[in-house]
N, CA, C and O atoms as a MOPAC input file, in Angstrom:
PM7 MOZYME 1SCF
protein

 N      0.85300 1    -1.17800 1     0.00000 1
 C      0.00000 1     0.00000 1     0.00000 1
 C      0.89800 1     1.24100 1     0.00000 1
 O      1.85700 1     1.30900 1     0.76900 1
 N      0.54000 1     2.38900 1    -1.00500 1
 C      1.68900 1     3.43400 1    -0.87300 1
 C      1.29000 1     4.41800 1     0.50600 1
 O      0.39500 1     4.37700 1     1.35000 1
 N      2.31000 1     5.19800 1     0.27500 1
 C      2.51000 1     6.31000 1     1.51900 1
 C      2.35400 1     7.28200 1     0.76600 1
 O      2.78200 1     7.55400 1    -0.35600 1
 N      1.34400 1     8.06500 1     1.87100 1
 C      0.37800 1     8.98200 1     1.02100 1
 C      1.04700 1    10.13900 1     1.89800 1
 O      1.44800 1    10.14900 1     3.06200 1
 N      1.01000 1    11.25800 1     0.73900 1
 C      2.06700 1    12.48400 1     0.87700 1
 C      1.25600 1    13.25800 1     0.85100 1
 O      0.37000 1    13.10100 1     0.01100 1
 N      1.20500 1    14.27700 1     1.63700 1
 C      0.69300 1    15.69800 1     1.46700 1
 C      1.87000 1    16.82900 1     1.23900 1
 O      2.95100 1    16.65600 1     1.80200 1
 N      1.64800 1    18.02600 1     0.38500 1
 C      2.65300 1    18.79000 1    -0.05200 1
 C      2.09900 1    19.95300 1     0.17600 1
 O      0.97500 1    20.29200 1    -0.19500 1
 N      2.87500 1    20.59700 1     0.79300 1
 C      2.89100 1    22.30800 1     1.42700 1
 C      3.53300 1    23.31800 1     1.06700 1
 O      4.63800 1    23.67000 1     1.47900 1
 N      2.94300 1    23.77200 1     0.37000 1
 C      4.38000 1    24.88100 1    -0.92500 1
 C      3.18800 1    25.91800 1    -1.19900 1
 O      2.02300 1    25.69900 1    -1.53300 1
 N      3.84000 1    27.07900 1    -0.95600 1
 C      3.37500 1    27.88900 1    -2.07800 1
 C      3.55900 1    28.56100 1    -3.30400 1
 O      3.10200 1    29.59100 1    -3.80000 1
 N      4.31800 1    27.73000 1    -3.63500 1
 C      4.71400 1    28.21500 1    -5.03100 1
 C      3.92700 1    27.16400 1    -6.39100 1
 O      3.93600 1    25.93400 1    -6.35200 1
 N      3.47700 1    27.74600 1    -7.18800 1
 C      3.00600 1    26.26900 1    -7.68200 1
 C      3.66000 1    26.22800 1    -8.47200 1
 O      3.71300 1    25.08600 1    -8.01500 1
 N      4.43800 1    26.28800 1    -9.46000 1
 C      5.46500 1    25.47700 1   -10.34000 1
 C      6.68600 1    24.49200 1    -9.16300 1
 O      7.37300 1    23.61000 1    -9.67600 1
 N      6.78400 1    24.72400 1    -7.95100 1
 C      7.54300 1    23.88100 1    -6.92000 1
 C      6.40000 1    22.39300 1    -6.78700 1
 O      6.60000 1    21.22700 1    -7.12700 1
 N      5.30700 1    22.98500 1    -6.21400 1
 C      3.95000 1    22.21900 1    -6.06400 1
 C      3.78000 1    21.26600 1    -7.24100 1
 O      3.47500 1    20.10000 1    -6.98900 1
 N      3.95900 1    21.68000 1    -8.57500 1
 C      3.47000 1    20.74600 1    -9.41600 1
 C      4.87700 1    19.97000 1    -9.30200 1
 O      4.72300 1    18.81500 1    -8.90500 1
 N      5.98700 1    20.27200 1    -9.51300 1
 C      7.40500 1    19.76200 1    -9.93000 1
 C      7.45300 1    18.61400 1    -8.94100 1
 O      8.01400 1    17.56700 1    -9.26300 1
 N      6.83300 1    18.77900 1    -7.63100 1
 C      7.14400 1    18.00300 1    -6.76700 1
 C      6.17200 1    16.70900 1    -6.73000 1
 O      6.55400 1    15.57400 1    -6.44400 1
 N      4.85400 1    17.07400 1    -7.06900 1
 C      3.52700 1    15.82100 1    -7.31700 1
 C      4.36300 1    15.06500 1    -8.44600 1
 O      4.17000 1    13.85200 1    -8.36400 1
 N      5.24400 1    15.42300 1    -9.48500 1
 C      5.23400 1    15.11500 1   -10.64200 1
 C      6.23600 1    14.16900 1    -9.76000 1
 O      5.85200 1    13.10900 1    -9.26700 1
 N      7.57200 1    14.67900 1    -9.61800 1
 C      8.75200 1    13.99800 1    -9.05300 1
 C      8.33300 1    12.60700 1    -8.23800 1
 O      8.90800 1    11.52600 1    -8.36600 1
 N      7.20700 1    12.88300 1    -7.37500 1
 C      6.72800 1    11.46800 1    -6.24700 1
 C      6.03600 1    10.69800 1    -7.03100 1
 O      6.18500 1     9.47900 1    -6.94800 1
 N      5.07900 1    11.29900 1    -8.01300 1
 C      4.40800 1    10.39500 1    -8.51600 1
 C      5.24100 1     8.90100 1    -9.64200 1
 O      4.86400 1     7.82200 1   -10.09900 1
 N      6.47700 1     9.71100 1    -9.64700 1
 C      7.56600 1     8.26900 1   -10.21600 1
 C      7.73900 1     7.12200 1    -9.33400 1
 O      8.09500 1     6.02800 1    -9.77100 1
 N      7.42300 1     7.41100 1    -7.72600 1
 C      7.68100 1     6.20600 1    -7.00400 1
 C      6.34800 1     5.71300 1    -6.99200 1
 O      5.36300 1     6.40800 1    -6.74500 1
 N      6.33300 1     4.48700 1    -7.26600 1
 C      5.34600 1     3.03000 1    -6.57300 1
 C      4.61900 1     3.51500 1    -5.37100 1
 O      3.48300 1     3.90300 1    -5.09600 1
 N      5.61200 1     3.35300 1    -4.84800 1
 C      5.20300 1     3.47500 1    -3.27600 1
 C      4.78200 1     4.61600 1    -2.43400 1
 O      4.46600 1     4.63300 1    -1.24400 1
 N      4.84400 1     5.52200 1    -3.26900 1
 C      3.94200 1     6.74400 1    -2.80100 1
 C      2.53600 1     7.59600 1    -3.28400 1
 O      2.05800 1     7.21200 1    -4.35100 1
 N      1.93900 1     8.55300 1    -2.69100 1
 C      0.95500 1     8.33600 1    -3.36900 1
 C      0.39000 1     9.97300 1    -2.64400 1
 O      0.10400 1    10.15500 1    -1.46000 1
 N      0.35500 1    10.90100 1    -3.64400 1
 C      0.32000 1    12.35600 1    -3.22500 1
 C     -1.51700 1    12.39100 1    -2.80800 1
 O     -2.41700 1    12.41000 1    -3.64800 1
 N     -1.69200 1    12.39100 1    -1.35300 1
 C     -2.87600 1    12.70800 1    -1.37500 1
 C     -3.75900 1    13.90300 1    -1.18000 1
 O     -4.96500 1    13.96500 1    -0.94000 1
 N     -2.48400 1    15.21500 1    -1.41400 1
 C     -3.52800 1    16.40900 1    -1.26200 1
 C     -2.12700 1    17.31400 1    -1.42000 1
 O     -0.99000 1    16.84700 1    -1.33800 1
 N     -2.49100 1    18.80200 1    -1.68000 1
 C     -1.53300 1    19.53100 1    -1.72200 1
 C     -2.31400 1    20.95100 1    -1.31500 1
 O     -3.53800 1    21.06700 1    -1.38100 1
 N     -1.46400 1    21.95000 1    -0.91100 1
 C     -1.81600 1    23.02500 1     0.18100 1
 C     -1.15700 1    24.55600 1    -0.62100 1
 O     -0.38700 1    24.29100 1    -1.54300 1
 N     -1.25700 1    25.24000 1    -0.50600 1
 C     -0.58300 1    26.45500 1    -0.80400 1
 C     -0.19300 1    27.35100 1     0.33000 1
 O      0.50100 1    28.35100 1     0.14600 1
 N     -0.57300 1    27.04600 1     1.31700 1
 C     -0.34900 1    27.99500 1     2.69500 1
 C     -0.96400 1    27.07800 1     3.92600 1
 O     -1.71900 1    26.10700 1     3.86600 1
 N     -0.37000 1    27.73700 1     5.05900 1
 C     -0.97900 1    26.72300 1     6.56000 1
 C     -2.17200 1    26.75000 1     6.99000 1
 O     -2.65000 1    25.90200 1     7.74200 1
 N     -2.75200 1    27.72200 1     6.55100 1
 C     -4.22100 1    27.66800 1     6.81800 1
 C     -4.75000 1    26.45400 1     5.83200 1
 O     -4.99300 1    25.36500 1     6.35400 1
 N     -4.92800 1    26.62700 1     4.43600 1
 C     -5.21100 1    25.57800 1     3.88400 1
 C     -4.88900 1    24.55900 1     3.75400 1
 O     -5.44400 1    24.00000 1     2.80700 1
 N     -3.77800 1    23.62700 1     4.61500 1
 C     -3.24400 1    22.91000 1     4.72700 1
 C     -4.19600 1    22.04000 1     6.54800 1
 O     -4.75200 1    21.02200 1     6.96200 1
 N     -3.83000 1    23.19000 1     6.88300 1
 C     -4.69200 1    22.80700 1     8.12700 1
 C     -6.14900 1    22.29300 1     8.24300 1
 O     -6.55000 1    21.36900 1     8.95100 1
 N     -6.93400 1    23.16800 1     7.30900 1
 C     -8.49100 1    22.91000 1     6.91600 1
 C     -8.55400 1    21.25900 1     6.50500 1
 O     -9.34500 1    20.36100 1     6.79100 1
 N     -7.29000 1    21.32300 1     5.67000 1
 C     -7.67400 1    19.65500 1     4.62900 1
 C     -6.97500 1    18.59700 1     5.26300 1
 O     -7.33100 1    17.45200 1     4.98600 1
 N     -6.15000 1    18.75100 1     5.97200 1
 C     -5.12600 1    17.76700 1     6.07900 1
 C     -5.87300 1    16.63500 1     7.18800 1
 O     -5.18700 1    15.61900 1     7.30800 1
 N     -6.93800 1    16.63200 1     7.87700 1
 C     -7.16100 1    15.53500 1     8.60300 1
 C     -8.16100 1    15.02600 1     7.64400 1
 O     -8.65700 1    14.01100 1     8.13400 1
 N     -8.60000 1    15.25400 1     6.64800 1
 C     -9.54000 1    14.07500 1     5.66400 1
 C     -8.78800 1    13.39300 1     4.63800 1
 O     -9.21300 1    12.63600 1     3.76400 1
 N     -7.57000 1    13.78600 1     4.88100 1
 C     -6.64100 1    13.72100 1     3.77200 1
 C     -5.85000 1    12.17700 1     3.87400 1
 O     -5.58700 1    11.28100 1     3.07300 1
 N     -5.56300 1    12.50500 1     5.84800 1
 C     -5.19300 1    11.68100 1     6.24500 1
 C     -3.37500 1    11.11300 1     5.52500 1
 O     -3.16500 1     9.99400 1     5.05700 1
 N     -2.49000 1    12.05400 1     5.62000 1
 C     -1.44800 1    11.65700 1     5.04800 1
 C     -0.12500 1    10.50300 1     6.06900 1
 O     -0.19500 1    10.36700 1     7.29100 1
 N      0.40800 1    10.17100 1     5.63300 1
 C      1.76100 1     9.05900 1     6.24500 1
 C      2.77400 1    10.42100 1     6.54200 1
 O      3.04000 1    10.80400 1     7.68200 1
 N      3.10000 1    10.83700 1     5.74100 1
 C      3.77500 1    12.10400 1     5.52100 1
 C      3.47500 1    13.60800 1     5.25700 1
 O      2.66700 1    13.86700 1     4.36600 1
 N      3.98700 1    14.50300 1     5.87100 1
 C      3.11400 1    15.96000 1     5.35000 1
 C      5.11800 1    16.18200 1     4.88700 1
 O      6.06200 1    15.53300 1     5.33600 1
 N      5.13300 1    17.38700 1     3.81800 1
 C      6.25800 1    18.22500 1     3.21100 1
 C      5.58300 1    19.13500 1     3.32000 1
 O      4.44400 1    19.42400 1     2.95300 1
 N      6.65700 1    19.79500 1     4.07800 1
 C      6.17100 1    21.62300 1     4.28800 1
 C      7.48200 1    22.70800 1     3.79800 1
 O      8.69900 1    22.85700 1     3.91400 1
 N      6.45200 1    23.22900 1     3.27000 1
 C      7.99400 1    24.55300 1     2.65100 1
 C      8.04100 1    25.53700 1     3.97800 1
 O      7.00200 1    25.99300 1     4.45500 1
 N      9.10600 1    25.76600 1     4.42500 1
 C      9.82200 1    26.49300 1     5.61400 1
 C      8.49900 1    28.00200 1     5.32000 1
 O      7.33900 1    28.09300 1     5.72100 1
 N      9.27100 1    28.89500 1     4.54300 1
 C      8.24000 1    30.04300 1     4.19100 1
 C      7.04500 1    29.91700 1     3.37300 1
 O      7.03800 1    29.66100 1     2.16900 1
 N      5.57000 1    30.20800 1     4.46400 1
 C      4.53600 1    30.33900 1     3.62700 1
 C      3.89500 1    31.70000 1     4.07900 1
 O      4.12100 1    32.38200 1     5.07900 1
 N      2.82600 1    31.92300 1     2.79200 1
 C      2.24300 1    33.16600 1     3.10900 1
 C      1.16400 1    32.71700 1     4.66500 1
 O      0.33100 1    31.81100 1     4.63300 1
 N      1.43900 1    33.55800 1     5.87400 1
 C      0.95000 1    33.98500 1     6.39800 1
 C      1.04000 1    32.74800 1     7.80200 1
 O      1.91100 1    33.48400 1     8.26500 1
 N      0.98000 1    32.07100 1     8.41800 1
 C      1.96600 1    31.16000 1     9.82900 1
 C      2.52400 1    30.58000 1     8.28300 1
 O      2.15100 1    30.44200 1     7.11800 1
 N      3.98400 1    30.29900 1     9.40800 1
 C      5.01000 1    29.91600 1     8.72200 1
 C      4.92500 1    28.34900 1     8.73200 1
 O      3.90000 1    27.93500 1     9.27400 1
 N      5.48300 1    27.71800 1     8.41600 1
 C      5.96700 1    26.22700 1     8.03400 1
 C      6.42600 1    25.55900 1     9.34000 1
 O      6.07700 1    24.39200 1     9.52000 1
 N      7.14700 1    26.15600 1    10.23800 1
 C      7.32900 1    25.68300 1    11.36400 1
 C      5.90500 1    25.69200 1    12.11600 1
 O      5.35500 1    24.75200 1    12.69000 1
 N      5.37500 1    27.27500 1    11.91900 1
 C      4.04500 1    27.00600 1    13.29800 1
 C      3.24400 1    25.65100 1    12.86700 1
 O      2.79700 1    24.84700 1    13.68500 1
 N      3.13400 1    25.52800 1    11.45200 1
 C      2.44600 1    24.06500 1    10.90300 1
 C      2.85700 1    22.78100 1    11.55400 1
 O      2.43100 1    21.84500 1    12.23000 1
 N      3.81800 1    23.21400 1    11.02900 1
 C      4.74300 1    21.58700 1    11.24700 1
 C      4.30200 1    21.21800 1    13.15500 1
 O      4.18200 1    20.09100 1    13.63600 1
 N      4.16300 1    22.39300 1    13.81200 1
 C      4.17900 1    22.04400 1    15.69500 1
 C      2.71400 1    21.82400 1    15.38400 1
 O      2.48500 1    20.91100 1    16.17800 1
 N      1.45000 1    22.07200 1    14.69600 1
 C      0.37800 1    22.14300 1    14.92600 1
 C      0.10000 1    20.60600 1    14.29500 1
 O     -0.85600 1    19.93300 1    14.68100 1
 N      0.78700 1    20.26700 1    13.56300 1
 C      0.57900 1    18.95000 1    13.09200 1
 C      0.98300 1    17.66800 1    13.89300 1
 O      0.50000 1    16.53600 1    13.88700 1
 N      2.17000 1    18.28900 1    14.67700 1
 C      2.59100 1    17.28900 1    15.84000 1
 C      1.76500 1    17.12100 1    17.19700 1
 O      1.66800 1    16.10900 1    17.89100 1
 N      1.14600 1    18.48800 1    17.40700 1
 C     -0.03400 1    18.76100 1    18.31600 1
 C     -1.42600 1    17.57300 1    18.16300 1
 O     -2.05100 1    16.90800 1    18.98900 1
 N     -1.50200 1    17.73500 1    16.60700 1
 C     -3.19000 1    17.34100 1    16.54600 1
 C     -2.87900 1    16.34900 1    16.02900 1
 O     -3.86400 1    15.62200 1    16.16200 1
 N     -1.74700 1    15.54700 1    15.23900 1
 C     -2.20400 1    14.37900 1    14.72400 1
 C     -1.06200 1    13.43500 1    14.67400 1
 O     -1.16500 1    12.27700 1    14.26900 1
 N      0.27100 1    14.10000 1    15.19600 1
 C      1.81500 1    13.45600 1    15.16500 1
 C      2.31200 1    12.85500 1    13.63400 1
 O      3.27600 1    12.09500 1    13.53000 1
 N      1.40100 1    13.37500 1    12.33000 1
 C      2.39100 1    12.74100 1    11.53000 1
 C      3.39800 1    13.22800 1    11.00000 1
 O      3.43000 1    14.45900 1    10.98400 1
 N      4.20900 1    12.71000 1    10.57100 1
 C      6.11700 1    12.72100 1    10.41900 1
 C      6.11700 1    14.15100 1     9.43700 1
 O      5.40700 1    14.06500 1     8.43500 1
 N      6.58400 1    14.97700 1     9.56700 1
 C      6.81500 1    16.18600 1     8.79900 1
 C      8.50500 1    16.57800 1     8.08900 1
 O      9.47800 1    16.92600 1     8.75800 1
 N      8.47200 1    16.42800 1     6.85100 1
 C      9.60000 1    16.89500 1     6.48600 1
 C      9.59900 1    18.32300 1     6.04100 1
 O      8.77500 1    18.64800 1     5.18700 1
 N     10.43300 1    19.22200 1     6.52400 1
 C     10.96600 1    20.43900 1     6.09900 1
 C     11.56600 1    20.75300 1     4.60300 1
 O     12.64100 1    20.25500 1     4.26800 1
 N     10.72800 1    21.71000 1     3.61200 1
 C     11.49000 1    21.57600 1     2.49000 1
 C     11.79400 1    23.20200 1     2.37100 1
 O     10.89800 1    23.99300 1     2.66400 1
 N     13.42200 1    23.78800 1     1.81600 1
 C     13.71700 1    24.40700 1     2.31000 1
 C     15.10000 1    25.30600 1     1.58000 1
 O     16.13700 1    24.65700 1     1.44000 1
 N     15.09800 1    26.22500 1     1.29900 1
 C     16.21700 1    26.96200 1     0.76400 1
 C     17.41000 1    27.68600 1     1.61700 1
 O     18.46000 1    28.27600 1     1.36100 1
 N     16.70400 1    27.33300 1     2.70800 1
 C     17.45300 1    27.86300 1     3.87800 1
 C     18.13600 1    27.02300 1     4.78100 1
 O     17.52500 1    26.22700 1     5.49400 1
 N     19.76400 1    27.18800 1     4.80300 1
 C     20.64100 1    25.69000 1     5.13900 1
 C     20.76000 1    26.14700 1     6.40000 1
 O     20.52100 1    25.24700 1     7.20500 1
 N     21.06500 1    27.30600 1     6.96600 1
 C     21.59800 1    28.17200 1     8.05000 1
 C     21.64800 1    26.80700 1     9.47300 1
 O     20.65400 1    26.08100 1     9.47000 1
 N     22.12800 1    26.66900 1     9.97000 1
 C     21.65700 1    26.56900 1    11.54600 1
 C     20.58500 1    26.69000 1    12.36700 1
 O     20.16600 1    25.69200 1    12.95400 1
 N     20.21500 1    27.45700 1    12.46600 1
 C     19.07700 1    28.19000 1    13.16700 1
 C     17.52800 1    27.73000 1    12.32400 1
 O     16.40400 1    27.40300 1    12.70500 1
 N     17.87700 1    27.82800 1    11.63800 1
 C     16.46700 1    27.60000 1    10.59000 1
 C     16.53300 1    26.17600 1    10.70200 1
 O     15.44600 1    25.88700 1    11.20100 1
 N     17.35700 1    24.81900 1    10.47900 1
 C     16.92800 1    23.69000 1    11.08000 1
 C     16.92700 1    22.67800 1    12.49000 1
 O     16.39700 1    21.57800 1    12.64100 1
 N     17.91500 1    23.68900 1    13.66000 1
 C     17.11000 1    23.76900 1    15.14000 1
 C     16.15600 1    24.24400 1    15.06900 1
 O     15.35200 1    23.31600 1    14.98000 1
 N     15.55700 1    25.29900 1    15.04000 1
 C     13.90000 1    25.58700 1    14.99700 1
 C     12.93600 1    24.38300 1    14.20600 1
 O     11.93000 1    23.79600 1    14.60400 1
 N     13.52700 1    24.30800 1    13.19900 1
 C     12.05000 1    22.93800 1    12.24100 1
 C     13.04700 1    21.74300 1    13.73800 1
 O     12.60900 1    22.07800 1    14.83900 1
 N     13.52100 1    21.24500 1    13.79200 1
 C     13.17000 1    19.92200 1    14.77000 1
 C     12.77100 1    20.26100 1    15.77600 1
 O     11.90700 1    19.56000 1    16.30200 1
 N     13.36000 1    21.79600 1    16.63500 1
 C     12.52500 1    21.71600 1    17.88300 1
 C     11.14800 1    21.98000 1    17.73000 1
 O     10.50200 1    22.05200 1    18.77500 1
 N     10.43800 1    22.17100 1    16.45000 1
 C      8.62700 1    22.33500 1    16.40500 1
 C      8.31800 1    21.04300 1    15.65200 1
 O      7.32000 1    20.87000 1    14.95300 1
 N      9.32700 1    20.12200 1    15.88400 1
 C      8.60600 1    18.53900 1    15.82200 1
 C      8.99400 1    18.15500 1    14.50100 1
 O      8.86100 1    16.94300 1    14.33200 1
 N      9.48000 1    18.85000 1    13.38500 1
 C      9.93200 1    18.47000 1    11.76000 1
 C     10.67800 1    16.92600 1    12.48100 1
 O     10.96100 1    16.73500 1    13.66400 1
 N     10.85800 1    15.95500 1    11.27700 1
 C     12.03900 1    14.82800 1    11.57200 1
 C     13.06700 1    14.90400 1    10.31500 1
 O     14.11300 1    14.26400 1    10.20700 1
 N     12.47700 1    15.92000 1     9.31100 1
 C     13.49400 1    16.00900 1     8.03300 1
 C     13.56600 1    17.16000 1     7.96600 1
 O     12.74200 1    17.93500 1     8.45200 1
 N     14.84500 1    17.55300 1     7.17800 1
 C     14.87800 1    19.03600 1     6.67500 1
 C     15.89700 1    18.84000 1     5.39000 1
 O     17.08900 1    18.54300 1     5.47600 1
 N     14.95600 1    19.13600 1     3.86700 1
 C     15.71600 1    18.87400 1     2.80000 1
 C     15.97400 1    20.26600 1     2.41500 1
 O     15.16600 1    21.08500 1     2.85100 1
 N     17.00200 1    20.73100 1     1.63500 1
 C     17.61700 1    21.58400 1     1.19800 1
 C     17.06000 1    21.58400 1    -0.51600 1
 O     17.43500 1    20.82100 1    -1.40600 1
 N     15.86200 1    22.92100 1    -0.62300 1
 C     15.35800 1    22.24200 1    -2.17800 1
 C     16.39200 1    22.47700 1    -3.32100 1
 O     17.44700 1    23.11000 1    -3.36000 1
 N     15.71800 1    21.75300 1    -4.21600 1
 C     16.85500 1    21.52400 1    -5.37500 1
 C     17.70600 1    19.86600 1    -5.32700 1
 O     18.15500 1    19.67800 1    -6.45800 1
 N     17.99100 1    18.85500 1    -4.54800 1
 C     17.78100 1    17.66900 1    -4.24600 1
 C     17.20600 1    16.62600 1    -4.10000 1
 O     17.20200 1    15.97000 1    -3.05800 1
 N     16.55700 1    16.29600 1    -5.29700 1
 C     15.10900 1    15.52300 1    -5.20300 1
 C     15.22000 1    14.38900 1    -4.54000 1
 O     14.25200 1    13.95000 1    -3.91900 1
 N     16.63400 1    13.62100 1    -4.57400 1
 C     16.92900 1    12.33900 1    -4.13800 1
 C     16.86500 1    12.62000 1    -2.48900 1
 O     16.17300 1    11.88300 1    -1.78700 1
 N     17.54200 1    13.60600 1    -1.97500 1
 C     17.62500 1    13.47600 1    -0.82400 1
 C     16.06600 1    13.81500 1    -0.59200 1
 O     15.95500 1    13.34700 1     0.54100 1
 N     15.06500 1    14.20900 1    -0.84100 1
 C     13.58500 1    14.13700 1    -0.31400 1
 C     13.25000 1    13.01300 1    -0.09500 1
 O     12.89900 1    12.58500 1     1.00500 1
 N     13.34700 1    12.11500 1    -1.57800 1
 C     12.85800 1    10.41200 1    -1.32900 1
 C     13.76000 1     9.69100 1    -0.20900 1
 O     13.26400 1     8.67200 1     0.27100 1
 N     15.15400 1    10.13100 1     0.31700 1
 C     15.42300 1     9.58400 1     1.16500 1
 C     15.15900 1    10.22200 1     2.84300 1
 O     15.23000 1     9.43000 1     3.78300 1
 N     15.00000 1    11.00000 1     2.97400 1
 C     14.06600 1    11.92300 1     3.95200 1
 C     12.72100 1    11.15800 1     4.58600 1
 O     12.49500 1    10.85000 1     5.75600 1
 N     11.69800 1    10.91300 1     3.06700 1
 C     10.52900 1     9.92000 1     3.47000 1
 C     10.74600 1     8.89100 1     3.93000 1
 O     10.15200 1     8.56500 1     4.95700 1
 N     11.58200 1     8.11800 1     3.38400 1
 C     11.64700 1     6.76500 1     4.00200 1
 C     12.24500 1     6.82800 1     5.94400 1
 O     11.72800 1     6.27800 1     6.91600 1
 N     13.20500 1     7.52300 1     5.88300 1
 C     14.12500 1     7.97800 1     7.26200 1
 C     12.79600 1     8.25700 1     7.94200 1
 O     12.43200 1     7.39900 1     8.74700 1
 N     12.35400 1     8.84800 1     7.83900 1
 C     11.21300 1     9.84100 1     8.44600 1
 C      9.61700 1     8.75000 1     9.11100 1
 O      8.86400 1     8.89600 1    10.07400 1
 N      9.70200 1     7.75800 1     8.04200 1
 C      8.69500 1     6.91600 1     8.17700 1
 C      9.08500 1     5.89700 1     9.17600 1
 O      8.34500 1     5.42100 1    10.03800 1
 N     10.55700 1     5.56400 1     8.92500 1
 C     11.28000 1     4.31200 1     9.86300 1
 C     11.01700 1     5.28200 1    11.24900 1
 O     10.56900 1     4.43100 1    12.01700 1
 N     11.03200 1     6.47100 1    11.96100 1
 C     11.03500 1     7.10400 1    13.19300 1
 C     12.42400 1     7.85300 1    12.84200 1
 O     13.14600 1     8.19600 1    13.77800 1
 N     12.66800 1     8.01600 1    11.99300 1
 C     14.31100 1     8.74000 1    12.23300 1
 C     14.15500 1     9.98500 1    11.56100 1
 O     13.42600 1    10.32500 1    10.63000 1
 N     15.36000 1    10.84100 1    12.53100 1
 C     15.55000 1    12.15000 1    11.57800 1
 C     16.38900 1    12.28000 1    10.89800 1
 O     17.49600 1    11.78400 1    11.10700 1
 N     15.94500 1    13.34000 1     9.38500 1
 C     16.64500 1    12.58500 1     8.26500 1
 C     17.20700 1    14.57700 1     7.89700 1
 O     16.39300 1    15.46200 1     7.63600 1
 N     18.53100 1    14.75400 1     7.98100 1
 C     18.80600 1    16.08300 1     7.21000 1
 C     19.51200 1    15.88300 1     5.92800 1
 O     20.29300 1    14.93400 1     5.98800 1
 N     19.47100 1    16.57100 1     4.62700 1
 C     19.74600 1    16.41400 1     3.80900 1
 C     21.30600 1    16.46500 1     3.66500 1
 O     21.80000 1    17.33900 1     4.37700 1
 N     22.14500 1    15.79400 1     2.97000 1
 C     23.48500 1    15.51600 1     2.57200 1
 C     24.47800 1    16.37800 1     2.73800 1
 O     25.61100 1    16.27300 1     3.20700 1
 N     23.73600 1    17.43400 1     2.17500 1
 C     24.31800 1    18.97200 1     1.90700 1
 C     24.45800 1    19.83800 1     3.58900 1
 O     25.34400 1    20.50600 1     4.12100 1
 N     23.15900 1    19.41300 1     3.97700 1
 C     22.97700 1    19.96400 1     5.64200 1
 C     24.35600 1    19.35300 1     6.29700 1
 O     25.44400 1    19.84400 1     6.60100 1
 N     23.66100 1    17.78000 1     6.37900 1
 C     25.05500 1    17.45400 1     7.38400 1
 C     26.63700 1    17.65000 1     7.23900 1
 O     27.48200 1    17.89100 1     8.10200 1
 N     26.73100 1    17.50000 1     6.10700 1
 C     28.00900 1    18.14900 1     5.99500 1
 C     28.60900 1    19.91000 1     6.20200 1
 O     29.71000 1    20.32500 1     6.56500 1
 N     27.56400 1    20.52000 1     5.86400 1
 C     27.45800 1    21.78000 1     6.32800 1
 C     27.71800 1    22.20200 1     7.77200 1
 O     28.58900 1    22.92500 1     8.25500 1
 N     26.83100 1    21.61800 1     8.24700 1
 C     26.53700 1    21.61800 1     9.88800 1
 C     27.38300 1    20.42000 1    10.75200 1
 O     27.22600 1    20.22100 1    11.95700 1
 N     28.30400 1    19.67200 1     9.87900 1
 C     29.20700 1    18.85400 1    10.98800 1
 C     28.07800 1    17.60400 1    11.39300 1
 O     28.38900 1    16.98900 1    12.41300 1
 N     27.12300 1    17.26900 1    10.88200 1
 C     26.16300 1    16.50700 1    11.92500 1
 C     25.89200 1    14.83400 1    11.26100 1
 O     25.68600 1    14.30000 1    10.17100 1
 N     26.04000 1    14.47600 1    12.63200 1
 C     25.91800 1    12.67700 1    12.63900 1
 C     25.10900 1    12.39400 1    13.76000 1
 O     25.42600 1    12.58100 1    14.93500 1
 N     23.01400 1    11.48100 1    12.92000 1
 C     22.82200 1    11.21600 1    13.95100 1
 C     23.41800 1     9.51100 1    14.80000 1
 O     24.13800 1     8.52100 1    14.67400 1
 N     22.45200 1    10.20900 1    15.65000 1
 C     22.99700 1     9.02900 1    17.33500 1
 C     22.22500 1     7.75000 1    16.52000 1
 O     21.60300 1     7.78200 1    15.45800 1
 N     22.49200 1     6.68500 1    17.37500 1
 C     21.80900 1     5.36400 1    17.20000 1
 C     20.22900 1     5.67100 1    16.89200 1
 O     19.67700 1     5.22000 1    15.88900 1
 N     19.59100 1     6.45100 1    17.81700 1
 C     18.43700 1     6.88200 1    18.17400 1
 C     17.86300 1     7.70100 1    16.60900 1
 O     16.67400 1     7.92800 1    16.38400 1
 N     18.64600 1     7.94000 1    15.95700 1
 C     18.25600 1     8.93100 1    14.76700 1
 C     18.37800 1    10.40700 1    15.23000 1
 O     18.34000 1    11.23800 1    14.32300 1
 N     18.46100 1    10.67900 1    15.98400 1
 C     18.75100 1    12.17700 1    16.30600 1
 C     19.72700 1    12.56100 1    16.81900 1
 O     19.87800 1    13.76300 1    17.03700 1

């Protein structure tokens, strides 16, 4: 049975690029897509996703307040998608509950993000950890 993705972007040429990109795997299966946190919020419990992808900046609560409101009301696994490598910008997405944070422009490291993310682990993109020095623990974090 695939793993059903919800996608949080407001950009829509990102939005479509990205349904297009998942829809190559088998095993996944895009079940809704959002343009901002409000509308993401409205749909996302009929939607019922395995996974939510949230773009860091959206118009109006940001991607993080999402990402904590999603860990609040329903705990599913949230990956961070993201132009912003800094430090600070991915302590903030894990301490509001993210378990991934991909660096966009890396499509591979997203599909490997989902899977990390689904096993219970946190997954930062290639580019991050080497950036940031970082190796997780046994634990995934």
């Amino acid at each position: 049975m695939p793993v059903r993705v919800y996608i949080v972007e407001d950009h829509p040429i990102m939005r479509e690029t990205l349904q297009d990109y998942l829809a190559l795997e088998t095993d996944l299966e895009i079940c809704g897509m959002a343009e901002s946190a409000e509308a993401a919020s409205e749909a996302l419990e009929a939607a019922s996703p395995g996974v939510v992808l949230v773009d860091l900046s959206l118009p109006g609560r940001s991607g993080l307040e999402l990402v904590q409101e999603i860990q609040e009301r329903w705990g599913t696994p949230c990956v961070i998608l993201s132009g912003h490598g800094e430090r600070t910008y991915v302590g903030r997405a894990l301490a509001c509950g993210a378990r991934g944070y991909v660096l966009k422009g890396n499509p591979r490291d997203l599909r490997l993000a989902i899977a990390h993310v689904l096993e219970g682990e946190i997954y930062l993109s290639s580019t991050l950890r080497q950036k940031l020095d970082y190796e997780p623990d046994a634990r995934g974090a």
